[in-house]
C-alpha positions in Angstrom: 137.8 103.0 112.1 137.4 102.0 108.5 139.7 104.7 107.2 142.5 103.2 108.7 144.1 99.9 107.7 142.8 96.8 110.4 146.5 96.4 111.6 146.8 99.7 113.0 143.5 99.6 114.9 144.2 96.2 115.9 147.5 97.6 117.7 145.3 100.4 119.1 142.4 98.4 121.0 144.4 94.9 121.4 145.1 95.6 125.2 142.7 98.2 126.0 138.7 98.1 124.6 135.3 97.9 126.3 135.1 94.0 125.1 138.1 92.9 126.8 137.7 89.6 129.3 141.6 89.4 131.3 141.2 86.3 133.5 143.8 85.4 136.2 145.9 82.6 135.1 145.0 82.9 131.4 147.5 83.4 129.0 145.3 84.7 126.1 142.3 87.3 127.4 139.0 86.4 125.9 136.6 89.0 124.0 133.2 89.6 124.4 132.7 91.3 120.8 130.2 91.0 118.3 131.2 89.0 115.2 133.7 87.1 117.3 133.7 83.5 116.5 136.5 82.1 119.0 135.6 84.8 122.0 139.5 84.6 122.1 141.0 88.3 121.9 143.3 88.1 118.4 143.8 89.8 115.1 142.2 87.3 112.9 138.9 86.8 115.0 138.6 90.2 116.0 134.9 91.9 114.6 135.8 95.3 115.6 138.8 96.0 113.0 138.0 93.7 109.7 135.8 94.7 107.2 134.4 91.3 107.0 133.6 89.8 110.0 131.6 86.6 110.2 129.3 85.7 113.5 127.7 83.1 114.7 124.4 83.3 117.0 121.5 81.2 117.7 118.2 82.0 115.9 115.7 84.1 118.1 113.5 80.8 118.3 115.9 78.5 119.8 116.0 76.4 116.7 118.9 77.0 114.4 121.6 79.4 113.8 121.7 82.7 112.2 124.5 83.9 110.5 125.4 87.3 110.6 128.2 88.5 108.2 129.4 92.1 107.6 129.9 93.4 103.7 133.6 94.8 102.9 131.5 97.3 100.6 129.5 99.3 103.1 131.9 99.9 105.8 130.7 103.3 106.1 127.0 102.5 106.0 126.0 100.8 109.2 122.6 100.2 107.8 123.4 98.0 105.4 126.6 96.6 106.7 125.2 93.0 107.7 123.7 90.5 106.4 121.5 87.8 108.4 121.1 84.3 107.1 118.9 81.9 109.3 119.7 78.5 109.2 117.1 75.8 110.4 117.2 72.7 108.2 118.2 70.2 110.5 122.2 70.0 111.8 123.8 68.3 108.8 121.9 70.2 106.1 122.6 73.2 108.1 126.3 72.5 108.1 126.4 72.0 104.8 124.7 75.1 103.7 126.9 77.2 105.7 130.1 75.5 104.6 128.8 76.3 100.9 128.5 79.7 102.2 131.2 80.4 103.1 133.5 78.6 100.2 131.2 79.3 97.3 131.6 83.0 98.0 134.9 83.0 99.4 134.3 85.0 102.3 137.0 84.7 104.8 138.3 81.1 103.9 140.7 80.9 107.4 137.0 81.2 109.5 135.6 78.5 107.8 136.6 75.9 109.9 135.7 78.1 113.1 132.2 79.0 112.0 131.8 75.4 111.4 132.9 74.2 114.5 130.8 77.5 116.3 127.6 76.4 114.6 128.2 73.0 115.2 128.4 74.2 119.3 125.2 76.5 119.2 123.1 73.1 117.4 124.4 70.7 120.4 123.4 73.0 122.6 119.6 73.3 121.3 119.3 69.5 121.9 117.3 68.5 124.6 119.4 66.3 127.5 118.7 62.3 126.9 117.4 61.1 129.8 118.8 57.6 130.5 116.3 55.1 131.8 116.5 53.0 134.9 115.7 49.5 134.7 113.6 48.5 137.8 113.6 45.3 139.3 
């Protein structure tokens, strides 16, 4: 699909592709895609029909994130399309390093704030639940 400009595909798979989540009641279907920060089914999240896409995942050891971007450069060469970062310096550092990221090489500035807010989700739910204490009599 990289021959064709990300519009047009987007108008082809919007209503019908395999990643498609239609709810009853719900306005706006969610997506199931790879490289899909939001999981909401739109043009500007969508990993299937940008040449760079940005994801989001939590690293294989529970501690962490790994960021997985696709390169504009080989959209033809599945191979070497992505690039993985793993991030596990603690939440703030982490934060930081992925806001820097992202600004310093100015890859997709309008998913900043979503990858932010995405990594920010997959640390809180790493933490172990505080269990509040009773005070017994």
């Amino acid at each position: 699909m990289a021959t064709t400009s990300p519009h047009l595909n987007w108008l082809i798979i919007r209503n019908n592709n395999a990643y498609l989540l239609k709810k009853r009641d719900v306005k706006k279907p969610f997506s199931t895609e790879p490289n899909n920060i939001t999981n909401v089914s739109c043009y500007r999240y969508s990993g299937l029909v940008h040449k760079k896409t940005l994801g989001i995942v939590p690293a294989a050891d529970k501690k962490g994130f790994t960021v997985v971007m696709k390169k504009g450069k080989y959209a033809q060469r599945p191979a070497k399309n992505t690039v993985k970062v793993t991030m596990k310096a603690g939440p703030r550092r982490s934060l930081k390093k992925l806001r820097n990221l992202l600004i310093g090489n100015k890859y997709r500035k309008d998913l900043t704030q979503a990858a932010l807010r995405r990594a920010s989700a997959v640390l809180r739910s790493q933490k172990s639940p505080q269990i509040k204490k009773t005070k017994s009599a």
